[in-house]
C-alpha positions as CSV (number, residue, x, y, z in Angstrom):
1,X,-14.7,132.1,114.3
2,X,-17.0,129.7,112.0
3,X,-14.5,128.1,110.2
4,X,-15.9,124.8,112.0
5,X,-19.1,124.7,110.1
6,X,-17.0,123.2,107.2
7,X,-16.5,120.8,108.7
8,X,-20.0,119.2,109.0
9,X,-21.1,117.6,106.4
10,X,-24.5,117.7,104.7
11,X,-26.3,115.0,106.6
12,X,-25.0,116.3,109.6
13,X,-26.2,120.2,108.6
14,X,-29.7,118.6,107.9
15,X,-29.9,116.4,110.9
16,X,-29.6,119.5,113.5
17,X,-31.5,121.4,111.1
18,X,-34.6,119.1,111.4
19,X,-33.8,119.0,115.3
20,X,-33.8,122.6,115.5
21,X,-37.0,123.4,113.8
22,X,-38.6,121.2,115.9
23,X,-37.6,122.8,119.0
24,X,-38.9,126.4,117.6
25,X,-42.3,124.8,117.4
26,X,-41.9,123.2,120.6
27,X,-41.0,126.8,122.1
28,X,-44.0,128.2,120.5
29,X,-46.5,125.5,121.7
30,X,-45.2,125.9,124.9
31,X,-44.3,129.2,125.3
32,X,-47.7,130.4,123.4
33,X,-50.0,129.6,127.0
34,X,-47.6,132.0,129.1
35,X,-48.5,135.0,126.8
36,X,-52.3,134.3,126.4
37,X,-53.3,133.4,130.1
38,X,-54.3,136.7,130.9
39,X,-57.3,136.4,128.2
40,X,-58.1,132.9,129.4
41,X,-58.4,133.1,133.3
42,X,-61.5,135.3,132.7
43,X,-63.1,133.4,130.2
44,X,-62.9,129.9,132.1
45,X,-63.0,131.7,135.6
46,X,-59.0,130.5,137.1
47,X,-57.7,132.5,140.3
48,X,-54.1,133.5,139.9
49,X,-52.8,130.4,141.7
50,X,-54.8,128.3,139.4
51,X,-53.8,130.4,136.4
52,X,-50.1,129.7,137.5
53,X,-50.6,125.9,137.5
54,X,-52.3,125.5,134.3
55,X,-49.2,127.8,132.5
56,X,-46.8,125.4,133.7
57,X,-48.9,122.0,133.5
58,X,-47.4,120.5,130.6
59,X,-44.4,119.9,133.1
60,X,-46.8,117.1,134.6
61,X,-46.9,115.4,131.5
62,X,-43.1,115.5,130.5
63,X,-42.0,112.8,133.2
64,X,-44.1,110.1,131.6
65,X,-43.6,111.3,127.8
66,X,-39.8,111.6,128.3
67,X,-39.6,107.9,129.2
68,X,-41.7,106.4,127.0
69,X,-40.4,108.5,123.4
70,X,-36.6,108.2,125.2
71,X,-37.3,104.7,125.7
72,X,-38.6,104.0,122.3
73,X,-35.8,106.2,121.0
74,X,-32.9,104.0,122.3
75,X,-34.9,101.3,121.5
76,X,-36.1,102.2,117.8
77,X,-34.2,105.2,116.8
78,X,-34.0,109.0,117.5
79,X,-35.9,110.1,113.8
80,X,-39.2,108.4,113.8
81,X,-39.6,108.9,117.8
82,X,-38.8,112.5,117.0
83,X,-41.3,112.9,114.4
84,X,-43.9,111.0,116.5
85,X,-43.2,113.6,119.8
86,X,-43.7,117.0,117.3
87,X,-47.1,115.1,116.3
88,X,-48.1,115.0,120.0
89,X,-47.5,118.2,121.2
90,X,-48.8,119.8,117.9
91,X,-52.4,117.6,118.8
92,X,-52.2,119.0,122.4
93,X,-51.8,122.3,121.7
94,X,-55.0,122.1,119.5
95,X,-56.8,120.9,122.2
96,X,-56.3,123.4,124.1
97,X,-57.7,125.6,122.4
98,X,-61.2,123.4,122.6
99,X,-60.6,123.5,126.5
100,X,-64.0,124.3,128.2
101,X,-63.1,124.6,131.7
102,X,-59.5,124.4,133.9
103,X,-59.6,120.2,134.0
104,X,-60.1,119.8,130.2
105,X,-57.2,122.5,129.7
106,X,-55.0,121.0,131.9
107,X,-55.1,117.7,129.9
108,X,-54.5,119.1,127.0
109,X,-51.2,120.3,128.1
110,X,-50.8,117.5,129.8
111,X,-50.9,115.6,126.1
112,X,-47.9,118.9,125.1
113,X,-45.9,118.3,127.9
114,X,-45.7,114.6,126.8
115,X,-44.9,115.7,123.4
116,X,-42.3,118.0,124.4
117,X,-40.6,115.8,126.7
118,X,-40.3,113.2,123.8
119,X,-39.3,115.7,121.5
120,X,-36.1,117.0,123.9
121,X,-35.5,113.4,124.4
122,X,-35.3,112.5,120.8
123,X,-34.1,115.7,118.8
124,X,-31.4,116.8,121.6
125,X,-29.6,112.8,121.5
126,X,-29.9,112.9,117.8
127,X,-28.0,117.0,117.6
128,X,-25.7,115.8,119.6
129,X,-24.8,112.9,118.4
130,X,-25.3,113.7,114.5
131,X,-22.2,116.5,115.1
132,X,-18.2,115.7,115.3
133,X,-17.3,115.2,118.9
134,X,-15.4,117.9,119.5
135,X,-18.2,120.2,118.0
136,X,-20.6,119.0,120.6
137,X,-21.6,122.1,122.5
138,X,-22.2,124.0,119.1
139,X,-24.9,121.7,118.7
140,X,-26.3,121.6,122.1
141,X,-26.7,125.2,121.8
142,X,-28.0,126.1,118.5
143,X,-30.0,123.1,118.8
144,X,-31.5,124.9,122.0
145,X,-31.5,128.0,120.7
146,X,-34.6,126.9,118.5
147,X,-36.7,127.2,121.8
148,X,-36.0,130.5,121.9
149,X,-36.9,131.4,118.4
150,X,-40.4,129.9,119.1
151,X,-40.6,131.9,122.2
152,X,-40.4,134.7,120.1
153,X,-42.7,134.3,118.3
154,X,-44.9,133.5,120.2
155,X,-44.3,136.7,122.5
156,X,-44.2,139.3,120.0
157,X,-46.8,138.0,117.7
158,X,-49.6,136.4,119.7
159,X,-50.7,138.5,122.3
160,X,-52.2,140.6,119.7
161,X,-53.4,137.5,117.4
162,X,-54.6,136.4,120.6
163,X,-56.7,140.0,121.4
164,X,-58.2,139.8,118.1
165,X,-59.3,136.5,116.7
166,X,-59.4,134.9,120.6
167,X,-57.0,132.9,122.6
168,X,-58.8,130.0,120.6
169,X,-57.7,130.1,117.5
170,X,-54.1,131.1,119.3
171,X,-53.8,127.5,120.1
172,X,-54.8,126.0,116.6
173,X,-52.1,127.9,115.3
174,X,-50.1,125.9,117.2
175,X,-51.1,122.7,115.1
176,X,-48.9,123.8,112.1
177,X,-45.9,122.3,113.4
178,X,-47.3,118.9,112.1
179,X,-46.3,120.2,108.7
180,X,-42.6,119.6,110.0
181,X,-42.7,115.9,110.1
182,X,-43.4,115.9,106.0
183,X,-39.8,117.6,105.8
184,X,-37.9,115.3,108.2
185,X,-39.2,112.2,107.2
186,X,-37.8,113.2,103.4
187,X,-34.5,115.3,104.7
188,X,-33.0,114.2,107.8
189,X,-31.1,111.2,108.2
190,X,-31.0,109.2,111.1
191,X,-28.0,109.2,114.2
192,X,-25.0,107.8,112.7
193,X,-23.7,107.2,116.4
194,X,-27.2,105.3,117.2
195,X,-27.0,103.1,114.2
196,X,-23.4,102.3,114.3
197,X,-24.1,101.0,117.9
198,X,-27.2,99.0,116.7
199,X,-25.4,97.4,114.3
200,X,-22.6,96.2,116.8
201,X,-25.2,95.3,118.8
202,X,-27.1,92.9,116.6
203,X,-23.9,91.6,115.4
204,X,-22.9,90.7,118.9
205,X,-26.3,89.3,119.0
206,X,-27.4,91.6,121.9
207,X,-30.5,92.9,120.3
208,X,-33.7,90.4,120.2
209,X,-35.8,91.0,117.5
210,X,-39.4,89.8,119.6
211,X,-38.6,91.6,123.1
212,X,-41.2,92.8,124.8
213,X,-41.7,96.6,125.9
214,X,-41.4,95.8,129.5
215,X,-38.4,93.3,128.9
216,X,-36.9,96.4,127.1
217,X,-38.3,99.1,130.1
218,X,-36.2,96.7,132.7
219,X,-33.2,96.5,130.8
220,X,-32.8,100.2,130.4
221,X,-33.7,101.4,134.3
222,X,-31.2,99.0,135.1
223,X,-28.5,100.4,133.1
224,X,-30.0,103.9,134.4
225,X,-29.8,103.0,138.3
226,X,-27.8,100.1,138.6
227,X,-24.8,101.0,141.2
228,X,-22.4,102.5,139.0
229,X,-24.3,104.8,137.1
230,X,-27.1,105.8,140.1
231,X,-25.2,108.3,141.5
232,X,-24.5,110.3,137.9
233,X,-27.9,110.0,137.2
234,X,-28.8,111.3,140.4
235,X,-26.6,114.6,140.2
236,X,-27.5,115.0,136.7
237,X,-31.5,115.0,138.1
238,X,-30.4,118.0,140.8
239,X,-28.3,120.1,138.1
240,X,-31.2,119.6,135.9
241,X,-33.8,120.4,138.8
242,X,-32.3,123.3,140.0
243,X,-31.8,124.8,136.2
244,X,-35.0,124.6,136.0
245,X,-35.8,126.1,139.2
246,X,-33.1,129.2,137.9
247,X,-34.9,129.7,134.9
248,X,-38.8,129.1,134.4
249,X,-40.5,130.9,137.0
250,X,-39.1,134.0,135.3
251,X,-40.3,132.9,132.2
252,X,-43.6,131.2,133.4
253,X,-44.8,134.7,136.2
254,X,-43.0,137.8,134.6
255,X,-45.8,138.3,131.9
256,X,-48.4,138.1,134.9
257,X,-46.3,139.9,137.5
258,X,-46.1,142.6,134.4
259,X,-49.8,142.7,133.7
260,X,-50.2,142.9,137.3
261,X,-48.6,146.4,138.1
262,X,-49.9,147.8,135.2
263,X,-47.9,147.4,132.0
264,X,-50.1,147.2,128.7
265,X,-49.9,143.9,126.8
266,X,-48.4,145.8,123.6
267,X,-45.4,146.6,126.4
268,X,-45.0,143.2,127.6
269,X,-44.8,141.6,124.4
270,X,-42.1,143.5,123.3
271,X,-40.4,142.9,126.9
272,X,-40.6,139.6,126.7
273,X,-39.3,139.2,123.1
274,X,-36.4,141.0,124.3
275,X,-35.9,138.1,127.1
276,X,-36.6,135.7,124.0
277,X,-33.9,137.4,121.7
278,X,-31.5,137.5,124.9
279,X,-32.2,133.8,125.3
280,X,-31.1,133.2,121.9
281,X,-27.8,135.1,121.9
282,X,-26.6,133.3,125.0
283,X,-27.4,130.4,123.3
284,X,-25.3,130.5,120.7
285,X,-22.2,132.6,122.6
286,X,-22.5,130.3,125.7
287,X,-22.0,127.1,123.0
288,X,-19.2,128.9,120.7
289,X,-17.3,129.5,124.0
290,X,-17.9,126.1,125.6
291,X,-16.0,124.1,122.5
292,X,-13.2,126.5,123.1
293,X,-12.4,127.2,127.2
294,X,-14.9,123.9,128.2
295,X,-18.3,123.2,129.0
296,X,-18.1,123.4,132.9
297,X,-16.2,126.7,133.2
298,X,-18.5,128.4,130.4
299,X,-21.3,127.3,132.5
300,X,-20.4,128.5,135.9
301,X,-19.2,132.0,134.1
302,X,-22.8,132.6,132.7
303,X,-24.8,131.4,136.3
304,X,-22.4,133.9,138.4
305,X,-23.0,136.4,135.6
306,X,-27.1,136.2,135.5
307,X,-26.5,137.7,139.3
308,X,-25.9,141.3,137.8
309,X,-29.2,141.1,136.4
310,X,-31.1,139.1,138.9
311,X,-31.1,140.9,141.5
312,X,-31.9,144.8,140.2
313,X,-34.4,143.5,137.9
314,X,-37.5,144.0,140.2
315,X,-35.9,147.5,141.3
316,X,-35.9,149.3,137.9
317,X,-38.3,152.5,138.4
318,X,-41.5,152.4,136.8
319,X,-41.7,153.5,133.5
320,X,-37.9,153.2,132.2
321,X,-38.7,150.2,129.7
322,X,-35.5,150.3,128.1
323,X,-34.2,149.7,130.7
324,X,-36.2,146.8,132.2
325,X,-36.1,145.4,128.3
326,X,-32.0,145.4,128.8
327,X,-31.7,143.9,132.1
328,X,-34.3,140.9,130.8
329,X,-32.2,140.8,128.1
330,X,-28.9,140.7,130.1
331,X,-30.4,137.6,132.3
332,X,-32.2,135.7,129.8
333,X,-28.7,135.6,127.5
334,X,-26.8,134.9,130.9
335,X,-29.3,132.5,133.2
336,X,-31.3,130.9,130.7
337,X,-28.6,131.2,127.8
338,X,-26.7,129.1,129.5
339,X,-28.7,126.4,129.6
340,X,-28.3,125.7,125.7
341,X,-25.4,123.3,126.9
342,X,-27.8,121.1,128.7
343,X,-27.6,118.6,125.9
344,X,-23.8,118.5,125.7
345,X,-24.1,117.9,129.5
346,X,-26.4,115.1,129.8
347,X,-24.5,113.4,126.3
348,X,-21.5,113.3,128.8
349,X,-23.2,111.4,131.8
350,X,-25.0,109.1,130.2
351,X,-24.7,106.1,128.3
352,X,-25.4,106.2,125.0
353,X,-27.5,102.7,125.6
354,X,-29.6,105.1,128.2
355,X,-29.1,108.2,126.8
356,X,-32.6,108.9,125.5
357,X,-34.6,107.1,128.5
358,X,-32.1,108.8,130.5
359,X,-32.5,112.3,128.7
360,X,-36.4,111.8,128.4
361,X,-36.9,110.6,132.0
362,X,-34.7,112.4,134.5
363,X,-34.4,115.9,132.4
364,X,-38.4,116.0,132.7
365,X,-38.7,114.4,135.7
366,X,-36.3,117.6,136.6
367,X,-38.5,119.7,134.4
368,X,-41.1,119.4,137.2
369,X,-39.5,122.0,139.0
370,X,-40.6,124.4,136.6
371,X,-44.2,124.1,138.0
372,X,-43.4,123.5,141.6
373,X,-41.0,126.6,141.7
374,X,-43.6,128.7,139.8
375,X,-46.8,127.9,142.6
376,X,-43.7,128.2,145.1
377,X,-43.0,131.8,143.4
378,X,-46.5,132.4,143.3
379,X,-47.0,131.8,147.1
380,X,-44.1,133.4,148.9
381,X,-45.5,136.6,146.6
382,X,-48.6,136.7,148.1
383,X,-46.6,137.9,150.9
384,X,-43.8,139.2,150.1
385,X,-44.9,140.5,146.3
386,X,-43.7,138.1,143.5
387,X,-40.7,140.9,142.5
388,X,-39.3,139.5,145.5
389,X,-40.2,135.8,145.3
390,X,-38.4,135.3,142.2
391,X,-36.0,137.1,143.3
392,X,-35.5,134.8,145.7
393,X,-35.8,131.8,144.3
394,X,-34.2,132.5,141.0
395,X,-31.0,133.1,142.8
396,X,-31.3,130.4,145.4
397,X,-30.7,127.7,142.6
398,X,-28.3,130.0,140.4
399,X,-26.1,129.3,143.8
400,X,-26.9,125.7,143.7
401,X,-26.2,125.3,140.7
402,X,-22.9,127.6,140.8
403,X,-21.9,125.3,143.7
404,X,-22.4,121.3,142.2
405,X,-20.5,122.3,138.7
406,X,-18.2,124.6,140.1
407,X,-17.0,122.1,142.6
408,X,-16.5,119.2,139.7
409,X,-19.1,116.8,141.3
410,X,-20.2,115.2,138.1
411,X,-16.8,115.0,136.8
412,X,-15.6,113.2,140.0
413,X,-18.2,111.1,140.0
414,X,-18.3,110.1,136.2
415,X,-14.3,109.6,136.4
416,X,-14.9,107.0,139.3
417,X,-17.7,105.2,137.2
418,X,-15.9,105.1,134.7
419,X,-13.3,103.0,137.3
420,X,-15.8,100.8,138.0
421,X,-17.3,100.1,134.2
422,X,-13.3,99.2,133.2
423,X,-12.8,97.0,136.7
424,X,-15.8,95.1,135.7
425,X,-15.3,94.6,131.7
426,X,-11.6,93.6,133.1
427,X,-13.3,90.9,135.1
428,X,-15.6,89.3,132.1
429,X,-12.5,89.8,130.1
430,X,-10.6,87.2,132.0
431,X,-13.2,84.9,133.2
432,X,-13.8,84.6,129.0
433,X,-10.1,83.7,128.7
434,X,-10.1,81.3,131.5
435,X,-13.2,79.7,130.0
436,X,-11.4,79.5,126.6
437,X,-8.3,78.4,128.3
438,X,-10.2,75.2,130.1
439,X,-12.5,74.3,127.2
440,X,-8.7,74.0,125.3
């Protein structure tokens, strides 16, 4: 069953390893606030619907963070950008723990959600593309599975922390991952992919040494939404959107929606590290399969199995903990386990000239979901209850989802670019040979 990891090479075995670490920190900086917010809503005086916001408003930040480290990226190389992003989310996180009020809080996550953002932008390109082609989804999903590590952590161990040395001193913690850029800068090589295609590109004379940053920004959003690409980028912004909408208003409300009927913090760590461990597992199963029976079907398989789990989660009787811990389990490893073959799905749809502006800026531009589906989860429950509001929405873009990959649209769409890209090089083709031809 693992007789593929001998067949990556060393670089390549450092070069995810580096990737991965980073995302485990980048979990725990970003998972840490979801775990703590009940300590800091009374302390800086947030209702619940500005509690909710704050949780989730590093998303804010991602959009603008994704472009600029994904631009830079394609631009400059995965490594350095990479190394830069854990820097910036490791500095916002510290700032939050300085945070005097709801404003000065949300900037610092505003300053992680940038980081973040870069970081997927950066680390998931450069996993994917250190790793043998048709080893791709392994690396998608380990890589990813580093998130859930982090979260972890961060939800077995720092509620307590949090309890007893303050939610302060929570977020400094969160400043060790600075450490990490000390051990990629040494270890991990940089993208073979990206640097054999900067070196064609300078020899073809493509590549001007003095260009500016905004000469650079046009040239990559046109080769992100110029006619033949648009609509790829476009579905891959909706799967994206509505993965996000699947998957983090469970993470972002269950903690509250826990505290909030009673469970005891001790209860809800250990809860939510079973989610964590469950998001983990499908990681690595939903990427091990993927290689093997294909990306697409693996992925609908897991979405239309997170619905045996969805929907009797909120109807568990009180007290039966194993068997809540099971079911979160069950959809974290199925819903959100799933989503460990994001990378390997955004590798396939876009250029590799784009890929990290296109990773950085639609993939966090999608991320915004995250906080719009949480308020959205948050108000239809002061209603209806917030069991049943993520309930609801949960499985409303499970179905969406279920529907645009199980109905090939990307596929048919990327085929037909693809059409288009070969029509067009035909057409510079010739018109070179008939230039050749007349100056003859």
């Amino acid at each position: 069953m693992f007789a593929w990891y001998k067949e990556v090479t060393s670089p390549q075995k450092k070069a995810i390893f580096s990737a991965w670490l980073g995302y485990v920190f980048d979990g725990f900086d970003f998972m840490l606030i979801f775990y703590i917010m009940y300590l800091i809503k009374p302390e800086l005086g947030l209702t619940d619907m500005e509690g909710a916001f704050l949780a989730t408003a590093a998303f804010v930040g991602r959009p603008l963070g994704g472009a600029i480290f994904g631009l830079l990226a394609d631009r400059y190389g995965r490594k350095p950008l990479m190394m830069w992003a854990i820097v910036a989310y490791s500095v916002g996180t510290g700032l939050s723990g300085l945070a005097v009020s709801g404003l000065t809080l949300a900037l610092a996550r505003f300053v992680v959600g940038m980081g973040m953002a870069g970081e997927y932008a950066c680390a998931s390109t450069y996993a994917v593309e250190s790793f043998p082609k048709h080893l791709k989804a392994k690396a998608s999903a380990f890589l990813v599975s580093g998130f859930g590590v982090g979260n972890i952590i961060a939800a077995y161990f720092m509620p307590a922390f949090a309890e007893a040395f303050g939610w302060r001193m929570a977020f400094f913690v969160g400043l060790t991952p600075i450490l990490l850029v000390l051990y990629i800068r040494s270890k991990a090589p940089e993208s073979k992919e990206w640097e054999d295609a900067k070196k064609a590109r300078e020899a073809s004379g493509e590549v001007r040494q003095y260009e500016s940053f905004f000469s650079v920004l046009w040239g990559a959003l046109k080769g992100l939404f110029n006619p033949t690409q648009l609509p790829l980028t476009l579905v891959v912004f909706v799967v994206l959107f509505s993965i996000f909408g699947a998957n983090w208003p469970i993470f972002g409300l269950l903690p509250t929606y826990m505290a909030g009927v009673g469970f005891e913090t001790a209860v809800i760590s250990k809860l939510m590290t079973a989610a964590a461990f469950g998001t983990v597992a499908g990681n690595i199963t939903w990427g091990l399969l993927a290689d093997r029976f294909g990306l697409k079907k693996t992925f609908v398989l897991g979405l239309l199995s997170s619905f045996f789990f969805i929907i009797p989660l909120f109807m568990i009787p009180e007290g039966n903990n194993f068997l809540l811990g099971l079911c979160l389990f069950g959809l974290m490893f199925t819903n959100v386990g799933v989503g460990g073959l994001m990378p390997k799905f955004i590798y396939d749809y876009f250029p590799l000239e784009v890929r990290g502006l296109g990773t950085g800026l639609i993939y966090n531009l999608a991320a915004t979901s995250g906080t719009f589906n949480s308020m959205a989860a948050t108000y239809i429950g002061l209603t209806y209850g917030l069991g049943t509001a993520l309930t609801f929405v949960v499985s409303f873009w499970t179905f969406t989802l279920v529907t645009i990959i199980g109905f090939g649209i990307p596929d048919w769409l990327l085929v037909r670019a693809n059409k288009k890209r070969a029509a067009k090089a035909a057409q510079v083709e010739a018109a070179q040979l008939e230039t050749a031809q007349v100056l003859k």
